[in-house]
N, C-alpha and C positions, 0 to 999 in steps of 0.2 A: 752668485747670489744664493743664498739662503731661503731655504722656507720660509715662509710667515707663521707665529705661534697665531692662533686665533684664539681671543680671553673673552668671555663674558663677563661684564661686568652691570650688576644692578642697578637698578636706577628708581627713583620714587619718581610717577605721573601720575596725574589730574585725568577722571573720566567722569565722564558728561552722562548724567542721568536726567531724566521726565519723570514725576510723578505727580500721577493727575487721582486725588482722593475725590470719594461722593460726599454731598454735606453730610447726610446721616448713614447710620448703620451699615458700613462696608462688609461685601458678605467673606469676603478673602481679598487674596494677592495674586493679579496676576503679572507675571514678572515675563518680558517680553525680550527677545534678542533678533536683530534686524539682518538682511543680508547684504552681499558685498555691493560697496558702492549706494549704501543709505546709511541714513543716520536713525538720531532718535525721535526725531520730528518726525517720519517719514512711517516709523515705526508706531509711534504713538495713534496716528492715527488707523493706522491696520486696526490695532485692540481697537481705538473704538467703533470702531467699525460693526464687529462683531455684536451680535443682539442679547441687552443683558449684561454687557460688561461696563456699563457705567455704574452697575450696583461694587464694582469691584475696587479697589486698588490696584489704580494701572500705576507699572512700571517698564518703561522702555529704557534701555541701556545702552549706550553705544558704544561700539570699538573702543582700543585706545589707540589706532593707528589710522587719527585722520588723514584724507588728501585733497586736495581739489581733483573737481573733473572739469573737461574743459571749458564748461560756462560758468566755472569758478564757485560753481558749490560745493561747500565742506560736506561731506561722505567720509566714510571709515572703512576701517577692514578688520577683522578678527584676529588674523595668521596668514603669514607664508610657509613654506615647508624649509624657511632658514630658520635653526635655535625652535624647530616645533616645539618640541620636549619642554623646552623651557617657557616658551609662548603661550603652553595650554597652562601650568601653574601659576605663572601673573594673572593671567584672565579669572581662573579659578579662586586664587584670593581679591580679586580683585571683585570682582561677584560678590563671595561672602560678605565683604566690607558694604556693597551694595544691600542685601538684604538686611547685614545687623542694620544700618543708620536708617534705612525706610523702618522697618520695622519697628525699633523705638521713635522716631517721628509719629507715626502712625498708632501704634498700639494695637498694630494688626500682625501677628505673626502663621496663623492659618484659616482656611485652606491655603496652604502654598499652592500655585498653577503656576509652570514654566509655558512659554511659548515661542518657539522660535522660526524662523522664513530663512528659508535655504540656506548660506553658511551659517548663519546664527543660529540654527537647528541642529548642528553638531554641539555647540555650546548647551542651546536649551540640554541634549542629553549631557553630556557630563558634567553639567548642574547639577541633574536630577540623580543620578548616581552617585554624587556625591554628600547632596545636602536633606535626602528623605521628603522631596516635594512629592506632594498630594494627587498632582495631574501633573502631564506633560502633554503638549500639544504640539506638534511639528508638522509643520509645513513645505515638500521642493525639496527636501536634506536627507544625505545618508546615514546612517548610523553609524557614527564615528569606529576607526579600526580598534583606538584605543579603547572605546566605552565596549563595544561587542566582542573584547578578547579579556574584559575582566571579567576572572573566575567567580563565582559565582554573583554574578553581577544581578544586582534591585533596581528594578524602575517602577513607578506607579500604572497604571493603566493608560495606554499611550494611545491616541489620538492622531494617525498620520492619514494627512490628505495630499493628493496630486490631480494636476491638471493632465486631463487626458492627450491634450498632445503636448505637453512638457517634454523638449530634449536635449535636458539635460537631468532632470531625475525620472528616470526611464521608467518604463512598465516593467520591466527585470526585474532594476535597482529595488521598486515598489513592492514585489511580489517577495524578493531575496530577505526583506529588512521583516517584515512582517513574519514571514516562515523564521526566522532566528531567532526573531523577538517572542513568536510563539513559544519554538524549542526551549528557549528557557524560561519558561512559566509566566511570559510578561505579557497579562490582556493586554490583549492591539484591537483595537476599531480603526477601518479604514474607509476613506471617504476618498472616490475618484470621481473627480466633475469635469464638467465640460469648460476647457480654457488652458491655456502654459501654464510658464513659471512664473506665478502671481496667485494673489488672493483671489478666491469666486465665492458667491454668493450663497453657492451649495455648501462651501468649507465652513465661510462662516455661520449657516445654519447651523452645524455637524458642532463647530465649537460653542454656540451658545445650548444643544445639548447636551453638550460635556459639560458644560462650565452648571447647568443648572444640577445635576446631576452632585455633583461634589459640593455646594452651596449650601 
């Protein structure tokens, strides 16, 4: 028997976005990405969560790689590490496509704020490297290999919070992403509260000062 050639081959899919506008005077966009095994409903209500962000344009985005879990709710996923290479550029235009069509719906194109919860925090960054948003807010997530090894790489002023006993994004992880992020010129505020891997009370303090901040 023979090798197997392995082809990629493209394909056009359908992703599932939330956006929830204020009746009047929206102060920005905040543009949200979920973690594994949530959706955009799940998502959606984190931002609102945060105090101060119904002045905003929420935007929660989810995967394009739904599943069930086993009580049969649809969840997503970002990526495997099969076709990454490839897996991060659908997602990246697939985002853009996200932002142009809110954005003419809307007739809000800035302050852009990305935000993203543990795998979706790798996305929220290379969003933000890619498309010149305003704020970025991450939550639970490392700073992706690809986003922290572009050369001269731009992010806005970043916003990372962890739960003090989170273990899976470590006190290390925390301390490692922030010294990097420093090194290369990129303000970092950093918010560590009491709780895992999830949203606190103290985080979302920390983001409705960011968020008031760039408004």
């Amino acid at each position: 028997m023979t090798t197997p050639v392995v082809r990629t081959v493209a394909a056009t899919t359908h992703g599932r976005v939330l956006v929830l506008a204020p009746s009047s005077g929206p102060l920005g966009m905040l543009v949200g990405f979920h973690g594994y095994a949530e959706n955009a409903e799940v998502h959606l209500e984190a931002l609102r969560a945060i105090p101060g962000a119904d002045h905003w344009v929420l935007v929660a985005v989810q995967a394009l790689h739904p599943f069930y879990t086993r009580d049969e709710r649809v969840v997503a996923n970002w990526m495997t590490r099969q076709d990454r290479d490839l897996a991060i550029a659908d997602n990246l235009a697939y985002v853009t496509s996200v932002l142009d069509a809110v954005s003419t719906d809307t007739g809000i194109t800035r302050p852009l704020v990305l935000a993203g919860f543990s795998q979706g925090g790798a996305m929220a960054y290379r969003v933000a490297a890619k498309s010149g948003a305003n704020g970025l807010i991450i939550l639970a997530a490392d700073v992706p290999p690809d986003v922290a090894d572009q050369p001269g790489l731009r992010l806005p002023p970043v916003l990372i919070g962890r739960g003090a006993s989170d273990r899976w994004y470590t006190a290390a992880k925390h301390e490692a992403d922030c010294a990097a992020l420093a090194r290369a010129g990129i303000a970092v505020d950093s918010c560590v509260f009491d709780g895992g891997h999830e949203w606190g009370d103290e985080f979302r303090a920390a983001a409705a000062r960011y968020l008031r901040r760039l408004a």
